[in-house]
C-alpha positions as CSV (number, residue, x, y, z in Angstrom):
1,X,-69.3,-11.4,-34.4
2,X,-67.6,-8.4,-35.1
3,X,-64.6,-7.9,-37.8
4,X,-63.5,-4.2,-37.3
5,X,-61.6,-5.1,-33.8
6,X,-60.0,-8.4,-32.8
7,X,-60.1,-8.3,-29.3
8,X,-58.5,-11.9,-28.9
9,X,-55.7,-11.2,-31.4
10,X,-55.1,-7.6,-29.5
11,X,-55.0,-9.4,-25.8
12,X,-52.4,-12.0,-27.6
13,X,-50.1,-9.1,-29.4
14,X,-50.0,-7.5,-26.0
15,X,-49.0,-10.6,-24.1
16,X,-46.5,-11.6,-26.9
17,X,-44.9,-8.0,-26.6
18,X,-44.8,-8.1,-22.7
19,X,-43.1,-11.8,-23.2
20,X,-40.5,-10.9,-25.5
21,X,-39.4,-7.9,-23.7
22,X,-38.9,-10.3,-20.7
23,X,-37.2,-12.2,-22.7
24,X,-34.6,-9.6,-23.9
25,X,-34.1,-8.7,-20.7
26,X,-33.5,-11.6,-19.8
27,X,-31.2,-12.4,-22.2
28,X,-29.3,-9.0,-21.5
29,X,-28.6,-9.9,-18.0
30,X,-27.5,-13.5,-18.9
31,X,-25.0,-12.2,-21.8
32,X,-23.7,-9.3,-19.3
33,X,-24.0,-11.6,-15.9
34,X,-25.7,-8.4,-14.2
35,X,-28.7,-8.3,-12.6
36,X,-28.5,-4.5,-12.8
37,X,-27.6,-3.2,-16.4
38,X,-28.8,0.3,-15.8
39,X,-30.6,2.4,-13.4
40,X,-34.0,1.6,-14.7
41,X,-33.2,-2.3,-13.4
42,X,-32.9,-0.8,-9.8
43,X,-32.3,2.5,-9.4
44,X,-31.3,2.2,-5.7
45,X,-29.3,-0.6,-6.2
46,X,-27.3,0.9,-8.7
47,X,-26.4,3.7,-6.2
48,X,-25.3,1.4,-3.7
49,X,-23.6,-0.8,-6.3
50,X,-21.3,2.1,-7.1
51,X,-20.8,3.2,-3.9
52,X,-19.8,0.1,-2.7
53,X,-17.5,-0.1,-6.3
54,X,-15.9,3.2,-5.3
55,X,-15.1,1.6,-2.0
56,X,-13.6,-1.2,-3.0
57,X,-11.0,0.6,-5.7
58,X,-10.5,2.7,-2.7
59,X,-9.5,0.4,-0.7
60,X,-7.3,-2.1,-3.8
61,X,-5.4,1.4,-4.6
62,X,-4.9,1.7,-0.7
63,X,-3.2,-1.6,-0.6
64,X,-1.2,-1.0,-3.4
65,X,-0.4,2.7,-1.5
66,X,0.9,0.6,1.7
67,X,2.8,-2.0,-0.7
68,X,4.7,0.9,-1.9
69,X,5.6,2.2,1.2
70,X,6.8,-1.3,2.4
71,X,9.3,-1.0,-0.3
72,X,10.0,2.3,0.1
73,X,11.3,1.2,3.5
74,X,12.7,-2.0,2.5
75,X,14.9,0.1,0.8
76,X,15.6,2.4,2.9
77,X,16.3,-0.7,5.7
78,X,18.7,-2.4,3.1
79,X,20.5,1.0,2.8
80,X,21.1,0.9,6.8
81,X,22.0,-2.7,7.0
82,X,25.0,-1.9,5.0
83,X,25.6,1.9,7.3
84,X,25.4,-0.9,10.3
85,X,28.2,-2.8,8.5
86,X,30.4,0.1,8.8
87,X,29.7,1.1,11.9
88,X,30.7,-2.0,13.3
89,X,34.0,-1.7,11.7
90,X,34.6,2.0,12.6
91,X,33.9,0.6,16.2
92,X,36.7,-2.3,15.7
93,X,39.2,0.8,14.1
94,X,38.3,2.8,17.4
95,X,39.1,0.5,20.1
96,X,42.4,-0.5,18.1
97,X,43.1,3.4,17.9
98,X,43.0,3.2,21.7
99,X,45.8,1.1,22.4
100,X,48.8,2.6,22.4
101,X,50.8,0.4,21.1
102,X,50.2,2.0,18.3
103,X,52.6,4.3,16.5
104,X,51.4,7.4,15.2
105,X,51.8,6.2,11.5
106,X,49.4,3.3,12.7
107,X,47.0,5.4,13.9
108,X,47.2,7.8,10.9
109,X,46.4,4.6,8.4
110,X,43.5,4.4,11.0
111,X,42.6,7.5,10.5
112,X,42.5,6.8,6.9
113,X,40.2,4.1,6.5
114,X,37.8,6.0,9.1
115,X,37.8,8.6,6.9
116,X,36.6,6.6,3.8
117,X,34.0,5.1,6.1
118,X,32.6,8.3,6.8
119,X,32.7,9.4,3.4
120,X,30.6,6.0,2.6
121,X,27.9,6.4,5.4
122,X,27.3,9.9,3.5
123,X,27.5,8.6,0.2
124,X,25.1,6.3,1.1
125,X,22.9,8.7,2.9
126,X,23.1,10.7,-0.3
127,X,21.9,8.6,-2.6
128,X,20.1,6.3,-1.2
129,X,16.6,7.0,-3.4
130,X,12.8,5.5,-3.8
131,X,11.3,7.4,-6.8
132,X,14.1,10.2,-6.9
133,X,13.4,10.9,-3.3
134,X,16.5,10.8,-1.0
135,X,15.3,8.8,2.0
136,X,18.6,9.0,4.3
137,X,20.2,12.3,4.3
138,X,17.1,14.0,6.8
139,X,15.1,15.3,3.9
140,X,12.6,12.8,3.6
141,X,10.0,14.1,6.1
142,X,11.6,15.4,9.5
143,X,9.7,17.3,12.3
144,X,9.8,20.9,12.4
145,X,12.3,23.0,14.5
146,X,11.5,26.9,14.6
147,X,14.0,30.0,15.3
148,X,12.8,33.4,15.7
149,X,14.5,36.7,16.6
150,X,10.8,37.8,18.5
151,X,12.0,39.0,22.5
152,X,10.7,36.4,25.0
153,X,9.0,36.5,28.3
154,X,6.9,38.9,29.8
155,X,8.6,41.8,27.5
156,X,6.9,40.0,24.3
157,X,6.6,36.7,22.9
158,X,6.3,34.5,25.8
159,X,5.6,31.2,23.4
160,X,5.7,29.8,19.4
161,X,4.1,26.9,17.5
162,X,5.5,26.6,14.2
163,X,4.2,23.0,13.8
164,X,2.4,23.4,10.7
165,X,4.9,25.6,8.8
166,X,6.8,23.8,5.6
167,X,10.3,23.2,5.1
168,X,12.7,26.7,4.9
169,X,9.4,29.1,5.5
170,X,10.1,32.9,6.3
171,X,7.1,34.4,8.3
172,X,7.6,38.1,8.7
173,X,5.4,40.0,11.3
174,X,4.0,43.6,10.6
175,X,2.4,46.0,13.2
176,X,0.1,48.5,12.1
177,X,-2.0,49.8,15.5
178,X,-4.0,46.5,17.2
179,X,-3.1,44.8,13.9
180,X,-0.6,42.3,13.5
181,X,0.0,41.1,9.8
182,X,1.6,37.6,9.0
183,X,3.5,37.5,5.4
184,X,5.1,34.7,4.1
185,X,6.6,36.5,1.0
186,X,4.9,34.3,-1.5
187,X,1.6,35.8,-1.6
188,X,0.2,33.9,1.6
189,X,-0.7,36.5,4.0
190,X,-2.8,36.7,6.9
191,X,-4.2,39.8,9.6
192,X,-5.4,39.6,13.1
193,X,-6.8,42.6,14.9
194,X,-5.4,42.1,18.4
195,X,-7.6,44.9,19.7
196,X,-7.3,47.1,22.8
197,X,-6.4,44.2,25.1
198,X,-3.6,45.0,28.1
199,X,-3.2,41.0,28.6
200,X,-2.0,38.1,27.5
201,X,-3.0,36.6,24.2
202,X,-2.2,34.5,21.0
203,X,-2.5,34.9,17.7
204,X,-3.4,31.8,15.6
205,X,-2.2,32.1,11.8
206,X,-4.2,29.0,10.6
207,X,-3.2,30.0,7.0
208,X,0.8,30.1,7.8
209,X,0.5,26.9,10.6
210,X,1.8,29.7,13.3
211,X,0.5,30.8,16.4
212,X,2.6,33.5,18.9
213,X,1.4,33.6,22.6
214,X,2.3,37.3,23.4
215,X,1.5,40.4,25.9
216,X,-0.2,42.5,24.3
217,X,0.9,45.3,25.7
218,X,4.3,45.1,24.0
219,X,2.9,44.1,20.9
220,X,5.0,47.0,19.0
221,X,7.8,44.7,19.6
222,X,6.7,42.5,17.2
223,X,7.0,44.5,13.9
224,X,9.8,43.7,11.6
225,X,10.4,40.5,13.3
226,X,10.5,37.0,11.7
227,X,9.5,33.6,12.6
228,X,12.0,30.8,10.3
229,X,11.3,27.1,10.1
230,X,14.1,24.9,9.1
231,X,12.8,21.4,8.4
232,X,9.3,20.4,6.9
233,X,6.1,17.6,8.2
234,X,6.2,14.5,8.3
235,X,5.5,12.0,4.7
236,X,1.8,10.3,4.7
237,X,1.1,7.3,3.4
238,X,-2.7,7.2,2.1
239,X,-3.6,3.5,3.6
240,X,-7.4,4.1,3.7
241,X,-10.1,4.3,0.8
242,X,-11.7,7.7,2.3
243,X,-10.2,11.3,3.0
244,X,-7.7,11.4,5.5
245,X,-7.0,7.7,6.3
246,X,-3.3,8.0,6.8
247,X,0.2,7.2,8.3
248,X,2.6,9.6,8.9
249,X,6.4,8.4,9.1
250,X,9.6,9.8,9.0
251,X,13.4,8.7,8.4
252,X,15.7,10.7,10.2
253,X,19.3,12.0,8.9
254,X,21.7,9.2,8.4
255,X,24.2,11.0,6.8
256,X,27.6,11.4,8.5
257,X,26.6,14.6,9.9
258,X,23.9,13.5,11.1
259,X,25.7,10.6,13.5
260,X,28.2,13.2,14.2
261,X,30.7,10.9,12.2
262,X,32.3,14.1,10.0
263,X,36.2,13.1,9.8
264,X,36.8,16.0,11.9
265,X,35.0,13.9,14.6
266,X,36.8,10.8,14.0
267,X,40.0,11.2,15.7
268,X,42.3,8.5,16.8
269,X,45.8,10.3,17.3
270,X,45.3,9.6,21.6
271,X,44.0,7.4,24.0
272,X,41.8,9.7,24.8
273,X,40.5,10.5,21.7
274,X,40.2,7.5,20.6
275,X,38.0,6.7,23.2
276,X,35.6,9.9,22.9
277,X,35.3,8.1,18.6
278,X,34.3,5.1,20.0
279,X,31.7,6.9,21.7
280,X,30.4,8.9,19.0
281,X,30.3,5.7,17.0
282,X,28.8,3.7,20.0
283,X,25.9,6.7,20.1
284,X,25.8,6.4,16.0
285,X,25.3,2.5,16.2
286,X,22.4,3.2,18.7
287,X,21.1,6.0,16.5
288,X,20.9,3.5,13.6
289,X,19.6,0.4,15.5
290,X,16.5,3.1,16.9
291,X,15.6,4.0,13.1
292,X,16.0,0.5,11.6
293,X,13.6,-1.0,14.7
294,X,11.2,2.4,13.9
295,X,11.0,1.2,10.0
296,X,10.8,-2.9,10.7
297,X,8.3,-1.9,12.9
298,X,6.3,0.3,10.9
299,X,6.8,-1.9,7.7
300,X,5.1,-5.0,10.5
301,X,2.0,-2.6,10.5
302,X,2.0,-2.0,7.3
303,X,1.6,-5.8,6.2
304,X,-1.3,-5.9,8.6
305,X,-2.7,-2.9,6.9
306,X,-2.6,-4.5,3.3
307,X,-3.7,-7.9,5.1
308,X,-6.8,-5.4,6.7
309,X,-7.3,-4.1,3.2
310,X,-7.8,-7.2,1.4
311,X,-10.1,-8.8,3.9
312,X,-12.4,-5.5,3.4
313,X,-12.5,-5.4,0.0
314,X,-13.2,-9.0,-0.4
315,X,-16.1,-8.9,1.5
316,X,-17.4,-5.6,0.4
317,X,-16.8,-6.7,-3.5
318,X,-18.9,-9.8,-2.4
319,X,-21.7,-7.7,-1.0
320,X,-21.2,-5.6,-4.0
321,X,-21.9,-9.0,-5.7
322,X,-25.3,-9.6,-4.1
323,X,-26.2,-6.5,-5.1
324,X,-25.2,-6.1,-8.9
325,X,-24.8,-9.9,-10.0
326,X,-27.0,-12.1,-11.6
327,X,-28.2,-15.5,-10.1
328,X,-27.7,-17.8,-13.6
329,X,-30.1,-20.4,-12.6
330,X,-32.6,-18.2,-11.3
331,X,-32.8,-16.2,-14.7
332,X,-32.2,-19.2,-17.0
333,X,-35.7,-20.2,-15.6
334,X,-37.1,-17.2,-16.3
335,X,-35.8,-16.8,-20.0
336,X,-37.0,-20.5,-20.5
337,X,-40.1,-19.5,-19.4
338,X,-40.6,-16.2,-20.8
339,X,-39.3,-17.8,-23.9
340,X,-42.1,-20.3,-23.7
341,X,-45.0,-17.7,-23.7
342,X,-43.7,-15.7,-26.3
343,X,-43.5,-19.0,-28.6
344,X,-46.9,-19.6,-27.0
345,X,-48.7,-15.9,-27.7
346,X,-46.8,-15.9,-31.3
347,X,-49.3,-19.5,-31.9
348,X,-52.1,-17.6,-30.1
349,X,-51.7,-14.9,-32.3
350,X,-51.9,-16.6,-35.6
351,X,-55.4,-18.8,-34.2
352,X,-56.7,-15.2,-33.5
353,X,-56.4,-14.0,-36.8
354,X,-58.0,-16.8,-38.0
355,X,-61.4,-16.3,-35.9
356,X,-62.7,-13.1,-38.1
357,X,-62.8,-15.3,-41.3
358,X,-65.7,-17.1,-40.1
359,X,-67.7,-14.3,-40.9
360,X,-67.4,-15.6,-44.7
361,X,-69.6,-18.6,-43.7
362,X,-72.6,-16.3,-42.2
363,X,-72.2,-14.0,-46.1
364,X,-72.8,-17.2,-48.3
């Protein structure tokens, strides 16, 4: 018998340790209802937990992104229904215009109220806002026209794709030698070395969103020269948790001018003139009816979207689950048991420490 060491009551510390630490850690993931606390639980489960966490607040703010945009164009709808209403009455004033049977001081108080009509579809157009963004007057995301003063044909510029040029942009063109240089006038600028070519060719300004098909051969005619955009791209809603997932919409111009509605338009003093309103209003009614179908239609997809949306992030925040949660029962029986050996070590302990006092016995 030895005193100096106590093997048993060393193996029964050791165990007890080991058992309570179970036990804590059981009791940690039972308190927090996590399998996974921290990375040292399961380091590569944690990374796909949080990937999988990232997703799904990817794809909640995505549905609230497409909620947004369905009452952006609900309002934008409502705001038409109402432009419809007074279409349909500038139509009745137009036909009754026709008939002359009317006086001319009849058809001047018809002239009147078509007036006020037309100022209300551009009041409308004018104010109609989601988040202090005007959604009817042809502002709120409109594809791009371009007009340039460059010579066309086989002289010079033979084609131009201002497509991905903002609203109001201003590109002018410099020629120094083979080189063409592209300036926006607020700091963007761009150079191509056309080289010694006799041809055909085109110059891509990926920075400005411009390319010119030209001849090279008369590519002195390009200096001083401008390239002018007068709109701007299309409005994207982000609808998808990763880069890029998007729908791009626009609402055209629904202002007065834009239907061609202007009271100079709206005459009624003739038969004939009357007639040629009608037809302006006939073509605004039309113009209407197209963008109100474009939105319901688009506001249909986007329900489907957020209805898409959910179903993915319920099922990835149950996968998500798997990987991350605790299973209650299954770790209840393993704190009960763990719990059990500790108690059972602690009693193991204490009839170890007890052994070494025989030695008393063997010194009497």
């Amino acid at each position: 018998m030895i005193i100096n060491h106590n093997m048993n009551a060393l193996n029964a510390h050791r165990n007890m340790t080991g058992n309570t630490a179970s036990a804590g850690k059981s009791m940690e993931k039972l308190s927090s209802g996590l399998r996974i606390n921290r990375a040292g639980d399961d380091a590569a489960g944690l990374a796909i937990s949080e990937k999988m966490r990232g997703q799904i607040r990817g794809l909640d703010q995505a549905s609230r992104n497409a909620q947004d945009g369905i009452s952006l164009i609900q309002t934008a709808e409502g705001a038409l229904n109402e432009t419809h209403s007074i279409l349909q009455r500038m139509r009745e004033l137009s036909v009754q215009g026709a008939n002359d049977t009317n006086v001319e001081q009849d058809r001047g108080a018809i002239k009147a109220e078509l007036d006020q009509l037309s100022a209300e579809i551009d009041r409308i157009a004018k104010t109609t806002q989601f988040n202090k963004q005007n959604l009817l007057d042809g502002s709120f995301g409109v594809k791009i026209d371009a007009s340039t003063s460059l010579k066309e044909g086989a002289d010079g510029v033979t084609k131009i794709n201002a497509s991905g040029m903002k609203a109001s942009t201003t590109i002018t063109l410099t020629v120094a030698g083979n080189k063409v240089k592209a300036s926006d006038g607020n700091g963007l600028d761009q150079e191509i070395d056309f080289g010694a070519a006799s041809g055909s060719g085109t110059l891509n300004f990926d920075k400005l969103g411009l390319s010119i098909e030209l001849n090279a051969s008369t590519l002195a005619d390009l200096n001083s020269k401008t390239v002018v955009t007068t709109a701007q791209q299309d409005k994207n809603l982000q609808i998808g948790a990763n880069e890029d997932q998007k729908l791009a919409f626009n609402i055209g111009n629904m202002s007065a001018n834009g239907l061609s509605l202007e009271p100079t338009d709206l005459l009624v003093d003739s038969f004939e003139n009357s007639n040629n309103t009608l037809k302006k209003v006939e073509n605004a009614i039309k113009t209407v009816s197209d963008e109100r179908s474009k939105l319901g239609a688009m506001q249909n997809r986007l329900e489907h979207t957020i209805n898409n949306l959910g179903t993915s992030s319920e099922n990835l925040t149950a996968a998500e689950s798997r990987v991350r949660d605790v299973d209650m029962a299954k770790e209840m029986m393993t704190f009960s048991k763990n719990n059990i050996l500790q108690q059972a070590a602690q009693a193991m302990l204490a009839q170890a420490n007890q052994q070494p006092q025989g030695v008393l016995q063997l010194l009497r």
